[in-house]
N, C-alpha and C positions, 0 to 999 in steps of 0.2 A: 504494500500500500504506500509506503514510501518512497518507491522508490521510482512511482510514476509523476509525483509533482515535480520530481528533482530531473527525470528527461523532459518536460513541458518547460522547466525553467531552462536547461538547458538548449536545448532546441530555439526558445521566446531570444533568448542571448545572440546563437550563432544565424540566425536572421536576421534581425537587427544589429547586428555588425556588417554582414553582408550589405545588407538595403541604404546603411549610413555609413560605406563604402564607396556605392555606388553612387549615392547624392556627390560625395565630396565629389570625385569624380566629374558629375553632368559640372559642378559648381565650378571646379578649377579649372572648364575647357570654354565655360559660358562667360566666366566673370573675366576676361581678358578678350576681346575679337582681338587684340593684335599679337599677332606671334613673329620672333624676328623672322621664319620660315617665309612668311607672308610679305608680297612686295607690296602691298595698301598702305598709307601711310593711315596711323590711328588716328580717328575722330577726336578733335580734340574736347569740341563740345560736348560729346558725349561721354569723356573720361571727367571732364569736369563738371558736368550734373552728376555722376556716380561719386565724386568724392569731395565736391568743392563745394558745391552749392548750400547746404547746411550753414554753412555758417556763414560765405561771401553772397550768398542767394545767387535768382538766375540770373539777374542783370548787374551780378559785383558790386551790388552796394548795399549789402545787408547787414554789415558788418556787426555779424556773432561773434562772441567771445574777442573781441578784439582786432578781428579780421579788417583789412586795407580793404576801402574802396576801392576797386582795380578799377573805374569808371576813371580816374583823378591822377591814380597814379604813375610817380614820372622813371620808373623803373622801366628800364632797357630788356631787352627779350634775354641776355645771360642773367641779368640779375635774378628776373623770374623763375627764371629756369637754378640757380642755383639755392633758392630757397621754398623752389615745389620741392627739390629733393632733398636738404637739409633741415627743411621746417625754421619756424625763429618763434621765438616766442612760443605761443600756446601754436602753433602752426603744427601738426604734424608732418614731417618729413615722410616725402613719397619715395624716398630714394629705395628702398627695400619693398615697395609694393605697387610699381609701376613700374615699365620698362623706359628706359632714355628716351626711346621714340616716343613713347605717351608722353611724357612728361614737354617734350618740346611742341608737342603738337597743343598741350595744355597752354604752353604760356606764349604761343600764337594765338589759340582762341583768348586769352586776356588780355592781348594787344587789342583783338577787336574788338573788344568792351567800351574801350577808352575814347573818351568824348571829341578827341583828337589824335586817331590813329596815327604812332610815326610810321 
């Protein structure tokens, strides 16, 4: 009698490992459309509604937690680019969860936020 709860639990386990396998999985080939393989270049707009928007909003001037107006601001395409991937402040740093290509394609799209594109 015992020894039937303890296969239902084990069985209930090794499904649910498999199935939350399989999620990570669809999740780590969905959450990135860009792979270096790939000659597209990444959406920028669409890397930055996935991770930016929250606190700069969709038109960069939402300024959560501290975040720059990128409407205003007079930061050059490297600067941008070196603090999507290093973070400053409460900035989370994308350098470890984006690839270079997203990240340059992101602070093109925040060039063209700015009320006076260079």
């Amino acid at each position: 009698m015992c020894r039937l709860p303890v296969f239902f639990i084990l069985l209930l386990i090794t499904a649910c490992g498999d199935a939350a396998q399989k999620i990570k999985e669809r999740s780590d080939t969905a959450s990135s459309k860009y792979s270096p393989e790939t000659s597209t270049k990444p959406d920028g707009m669409a890397v930055f509604r996935k991770h930016c928007v929250v606190c700069h909003g969709a038109d960069g001037k939402l300024g959560l937690n501290g975040a720059k107006d990128l409407t205003v601001s007079p930061r050059p395409k490297a600067a941008r680019i070196e603090i999507i991937t290093n973070g400053k402040n409460l900035m989370t740093p994308f350098g470890k969860i984006l690839q270079p290509e997203e990240i340059e394609a992101v602070a093109d799209y925040t060039l063209s936020l700015k009320s006076n594109p260079q």
